[in-house]
N, C-alpha and C positions, 0 to 999 in steps of 0.2 A: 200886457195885462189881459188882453182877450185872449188868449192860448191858457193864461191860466185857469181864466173863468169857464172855459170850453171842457178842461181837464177835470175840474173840482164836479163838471157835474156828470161827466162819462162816468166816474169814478162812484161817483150816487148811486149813480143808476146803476154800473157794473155789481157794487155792493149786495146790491138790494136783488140782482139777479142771483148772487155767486148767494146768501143767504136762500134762500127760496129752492136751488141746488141740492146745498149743503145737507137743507133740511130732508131731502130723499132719498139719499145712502147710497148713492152711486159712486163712491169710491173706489168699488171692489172693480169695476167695470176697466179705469181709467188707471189701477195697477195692474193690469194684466196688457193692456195695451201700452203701458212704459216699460213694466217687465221686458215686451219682446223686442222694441224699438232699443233697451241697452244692453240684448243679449250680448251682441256683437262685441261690445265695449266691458264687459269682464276680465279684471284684474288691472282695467288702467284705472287714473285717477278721477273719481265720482264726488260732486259738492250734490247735495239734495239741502233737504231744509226740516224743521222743527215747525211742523202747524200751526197757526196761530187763528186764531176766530173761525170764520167759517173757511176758511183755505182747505183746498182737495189734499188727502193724507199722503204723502208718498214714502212714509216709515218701514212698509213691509220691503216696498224694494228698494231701499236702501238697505235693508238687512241684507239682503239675498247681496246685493253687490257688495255688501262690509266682509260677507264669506270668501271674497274672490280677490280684494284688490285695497287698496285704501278708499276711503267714504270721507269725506269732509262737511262741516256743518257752517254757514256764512256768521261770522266773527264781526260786529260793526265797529270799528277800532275809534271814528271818530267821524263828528261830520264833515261834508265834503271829500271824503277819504275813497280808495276803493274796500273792497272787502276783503279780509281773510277769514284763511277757512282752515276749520281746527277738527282733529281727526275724531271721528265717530265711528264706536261699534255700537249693537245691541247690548245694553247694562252699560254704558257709559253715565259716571254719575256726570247728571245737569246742572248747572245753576241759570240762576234769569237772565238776560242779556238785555240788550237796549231796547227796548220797545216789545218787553215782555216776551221775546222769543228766548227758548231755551238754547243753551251754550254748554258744550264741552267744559265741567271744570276747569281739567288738564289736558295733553295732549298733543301732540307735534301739528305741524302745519302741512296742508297739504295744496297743491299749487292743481286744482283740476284740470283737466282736458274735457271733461263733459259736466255742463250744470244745469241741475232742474231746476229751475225756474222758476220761481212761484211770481202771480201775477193778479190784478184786480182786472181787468178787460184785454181781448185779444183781437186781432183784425185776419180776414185770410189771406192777405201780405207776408203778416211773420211782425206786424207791428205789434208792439206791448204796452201797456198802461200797467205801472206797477204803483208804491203807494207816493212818488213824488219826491224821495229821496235823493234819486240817480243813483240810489249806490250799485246795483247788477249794472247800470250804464257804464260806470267808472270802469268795473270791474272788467267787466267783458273786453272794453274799448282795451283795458291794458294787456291782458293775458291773448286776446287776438293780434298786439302790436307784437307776439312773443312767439307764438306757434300758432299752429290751427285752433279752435277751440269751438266747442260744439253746445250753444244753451237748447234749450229744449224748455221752452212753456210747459207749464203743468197746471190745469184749471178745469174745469165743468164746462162742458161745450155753452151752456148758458150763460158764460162769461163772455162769447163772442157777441163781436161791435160790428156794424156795419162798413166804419169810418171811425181811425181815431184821432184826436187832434196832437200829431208828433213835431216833434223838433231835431234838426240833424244830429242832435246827440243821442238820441232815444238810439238803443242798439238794437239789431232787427234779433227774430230768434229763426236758428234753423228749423225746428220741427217744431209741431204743438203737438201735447198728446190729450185728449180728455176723454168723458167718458163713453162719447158717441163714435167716436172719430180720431184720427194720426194723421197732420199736415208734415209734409215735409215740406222745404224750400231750395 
């Protein structure tokens, strides 16, 4: 129970940081710097995400990798589940999905080798605090029992934690990219 009361409030705080962020329009900063950290990775398979609240946008370069390769969007099929991910271009018609993120109507499925990551706090370990679900935890744990597979945080450097309170299933991430800075690990 104290790991969870530890989390609920990193997660405040991470909030209240990643809000305050949001509000200064450095988005443009921290897609230029994921632009070049997935040049490399053009024409394989890419999961990015559908913004939601104040989360960092990574739409543009998801377009730029939907021009080269398949792009997928996270599917939440159920709880406790891991994620699937269901293919996006630019004009793909949306509808709402679980927890008000947008969703591919239609669309085949796509099994990524690299996933942005979205996140509510980050550590400079490669630890993550996401919103408590575990579903990227599921999801990663399976698709890396599978092949290689490469997450990639994606958040406003003001979402970095000093310390966060993890558990062995919290998945690490290889790279962070935000608007200041690109950790790799």
């Amino acid at each position: 129970m104290m790991l969870d009361a530890e989390k609920k409030a990193a997660r405040k705080a991470a909030f209240e940081r990643r809000a305050a962020a949001h509000a200064r329009g450095l988005d443009g900063a921290a897609q230029a710097r994921l632009a070049a950290l997935l040049a490399p990775y053009q024409g394989r398979a890419v999961s990015g995400y559908m913004p939601i609240r104040t989360e960092i946008n990574p739409l543009p370069v998801m377009a730029e990798m939907a021009a080269h390769g398949p792009v997928g969007v996270p599917v939440i099929e159920a709880k406790g589940q891991p994620l699937s991910f269901r293919r996006w271009r630019p004009g793909t018609t949306m509808v709402a999905g679980t927890f008000g993120a947008l969703v591919p109507e239609t669309g085949g499925t796509v099994v990524p080798e690299v996933l942005i990551v979205p996140l509510v706090a980050f550590d400079r370990a490669g630890g993550r605090l996401g919103y408590g679900g575990g579903f990227y935890d599921r999801t990663l744990e399976g698709l890396r029992a599978e092949r290689p597979t490469l997450a990639i945080g994606y958040a406003y450097a003001a979402q970095e934690a000093e310390s966060l309170p993890l558990e062995p299933t919290d998945q690490p991430l290889d790279a962070i990219v935000t608007d200041a800075f690109t950790l790799t690990f």
